[in-house]
Residue, then its C-alpha position, 0 to 999 in steps of 0.5 A: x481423304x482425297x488423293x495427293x502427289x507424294x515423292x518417295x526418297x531411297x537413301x535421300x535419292x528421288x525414286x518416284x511420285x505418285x498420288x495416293x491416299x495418305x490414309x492408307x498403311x504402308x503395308x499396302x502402298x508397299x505392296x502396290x508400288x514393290x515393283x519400283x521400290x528396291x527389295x530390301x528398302x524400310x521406310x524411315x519415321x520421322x525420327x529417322x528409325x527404319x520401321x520393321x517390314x511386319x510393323x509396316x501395317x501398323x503406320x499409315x503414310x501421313x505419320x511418316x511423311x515430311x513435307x509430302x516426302x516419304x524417306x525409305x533405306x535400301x543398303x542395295x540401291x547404289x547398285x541396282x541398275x535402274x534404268x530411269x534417269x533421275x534428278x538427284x536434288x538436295x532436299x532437307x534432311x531427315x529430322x531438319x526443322x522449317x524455322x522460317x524464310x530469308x530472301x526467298x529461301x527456307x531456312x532449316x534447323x540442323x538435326x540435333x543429335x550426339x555422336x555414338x562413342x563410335x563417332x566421337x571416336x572419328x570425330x574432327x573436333x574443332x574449338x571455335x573462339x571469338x569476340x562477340x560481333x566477329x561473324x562466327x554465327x553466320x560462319x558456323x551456319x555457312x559451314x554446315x551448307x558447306x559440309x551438306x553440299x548445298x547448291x546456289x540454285x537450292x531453294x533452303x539453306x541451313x543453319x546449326x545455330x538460330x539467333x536467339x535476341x533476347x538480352x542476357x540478364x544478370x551478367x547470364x552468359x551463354x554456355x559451351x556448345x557442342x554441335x553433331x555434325x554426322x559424316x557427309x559426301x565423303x567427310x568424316x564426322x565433325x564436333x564444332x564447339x562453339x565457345x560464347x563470344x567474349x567481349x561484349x559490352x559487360x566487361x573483363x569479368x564476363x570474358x573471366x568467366x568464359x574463361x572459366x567455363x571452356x576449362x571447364x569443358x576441357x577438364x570434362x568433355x574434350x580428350x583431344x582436338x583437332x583444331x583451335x579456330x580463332x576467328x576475327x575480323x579481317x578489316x580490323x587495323x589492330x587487335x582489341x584488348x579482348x581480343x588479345x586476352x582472348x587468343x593469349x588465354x586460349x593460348x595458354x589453356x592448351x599450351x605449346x603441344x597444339x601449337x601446330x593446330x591453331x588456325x585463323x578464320x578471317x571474316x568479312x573478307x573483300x578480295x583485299x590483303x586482309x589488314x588484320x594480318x599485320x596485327x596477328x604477326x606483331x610482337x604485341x601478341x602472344x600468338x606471333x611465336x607460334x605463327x611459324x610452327x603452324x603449317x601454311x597457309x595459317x589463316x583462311x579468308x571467308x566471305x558468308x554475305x551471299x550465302x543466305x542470299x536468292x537470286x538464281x539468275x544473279x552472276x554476281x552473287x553466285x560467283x561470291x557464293x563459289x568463292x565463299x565454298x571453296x574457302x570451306x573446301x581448303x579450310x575442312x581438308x586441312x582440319x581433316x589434315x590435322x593430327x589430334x592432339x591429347x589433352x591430358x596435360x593441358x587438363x593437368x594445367x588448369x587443374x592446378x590453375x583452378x587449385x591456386x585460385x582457390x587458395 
């Protein structure tokens, strides 16, 4: 097989490239490169497992290699003193799926995977709500770029949720969704749960049964939260009755214990007061009471327009890109900032919600 350039990565750091021969076992190449690879670094299959050093010789590079990368562990190489100079570049994670290109950028899967009992533990969970058509998906995938450190200049970006356009049927409506979001640059742990969007054109019964389907999520796989994230677009003059129907019943699940971790996510935001606002502070919404006990600011602005948007040389857009990362800077401190707060009593209230509706 012909020789080829292959980069090898320590602890998501570029050591160094060579060509080689992609056939050839890692026992070999290990011991042909020992000079430049720290002592105690493991090479990671594709999965991301460290394989054995005596298992070394039953792998050969090609099965380990993603996209001509080979990813390696070393719990020592942060601080060894290298003296090679190396470019420290955001390359996809191991275990991301190529799903496509967008204006010049590739576009991968975040990794599913669920946390540890460990992590759980650690976890910032935060709920997020919305009507249909809000912004939430392009916020949530601007988010997780966010969270990853993700650069303008970077030639990929990444995406948590994958549109998926096929028409529901029979009133079908999509499910309460966990994403895994592990610790990164100094972040804890992240449990985002997407909650389907209410309001669309099926009507009051489909919202009802959203509803009925986040109670049940409480009730089985939500201790604690962190935060509540309603999301609603900026522009709006005045709030619609799902929208209101949705905040009010949210609302009402956890009751007035987490009152002080509601947050607002204002989207398509364009440098102008926000018009919702208004709406969010009038007496015709239930949320209004809680405003004051929630700690300032209690809405945050995002702008995601250029987040999937090229174009190195593009001051313009580079500068809508930094300004749509700050709004995530401030926004993660304060749901890190944020104390959880027990669910045993909101599961205790809709228990005994769901128990008069059957009678």
């Amino acid at each position: 097989m012909s020789k080829i350039t292959v980069k090898f990565y320590v602890n998501n750091t570029a050591l160094f490239q060579k060509k080689i021969d992609v056939s050839e076992k890692l026992s070999v190449i290990h011991e042909l490169n020992k000079s430049k690879i720290p002592s105690d670094a493991k090479f990671l299959s594709l999965d991301g497992c460290e394989i054995d050093t005596n298992d070394e010789s039953d792998f050969s590079i090609s099965e380990i290699m993603s996209d001509v990368i080979v990813y390696m562990n070393s719990k020592t190489y942060q601080n060894q003193n290298i003296t090679q100079k190396i470019e420290k570049r955001n390359i996809p994670i191991q275990g991301s799926k190529l799903i496509g290109n967008s204006n010049g950028l590739d576009l991968y899967l975040y990794p599913e995977k669920k946390f540890t009992p460990e992590q759980v533990k650690k976890a910032i969970k935060i709920m997020v709500v919305a009507q249909t058509g809000s912004g939430k998906t392009t916020l949530l995938n601007s988010f997780i770029n966010y969270l990853l450190g993700i650069k303008f200049e970077d030639n990929f970006r990444y995406k948590i949720i994958h549109e998926d356009f096929r028409p529901f049927r029979n009133n079908q409506i999509s499910e309460v969704k966990t994403y895994y979001i592990e610790e990164h640059n100094g972040y804890p742990p992240i449990m985002i749960i997407n909650t389907p969007g209410f309001g669309d054109t099926r009507g009051i019964e489909l919202d009802i049964a959203i509803t009925n389907q986040i109670e049940n999520f409480i009730i089985d796989s939500l201790s604690e939260i962190n935060a509540i994230c309603f999301i609603c677009q900026s522009h709006n003059t005045r709030l619609t009755k799902s929208q209101k129907y949705i905040f009010n019943t949210i609302y009402n699940l956890f009751g007035d214990n987490v009152k002080e971790n509601f947050i607002f996510m204002l989207t398509f935001c364009d440098g102008m007061q926000p018009q919702v606002v208004e709406s969010l502070k009038s007496d015709e919404f239930l949320l209004n009471e809680i405003i004051p006990y929630i700690e300032s600011p209690w809405y945050y602005l995002f702008n995601n327009s250029w987040m999937f948007e090229s174009g190195k040389n593009n001051l313009f857009a580079h500068t809508f890109f930094d300004i749509g990362m700050k709004s995530f800077e401030d926004f993660t401190k304060r749901i890190i900032k944020l104390k959880p707060k027990n669910l045993d009593k909101a599961k205790e209230v809709i228990k005994k919600r769901q128990s008069l509706k059957k009678e």
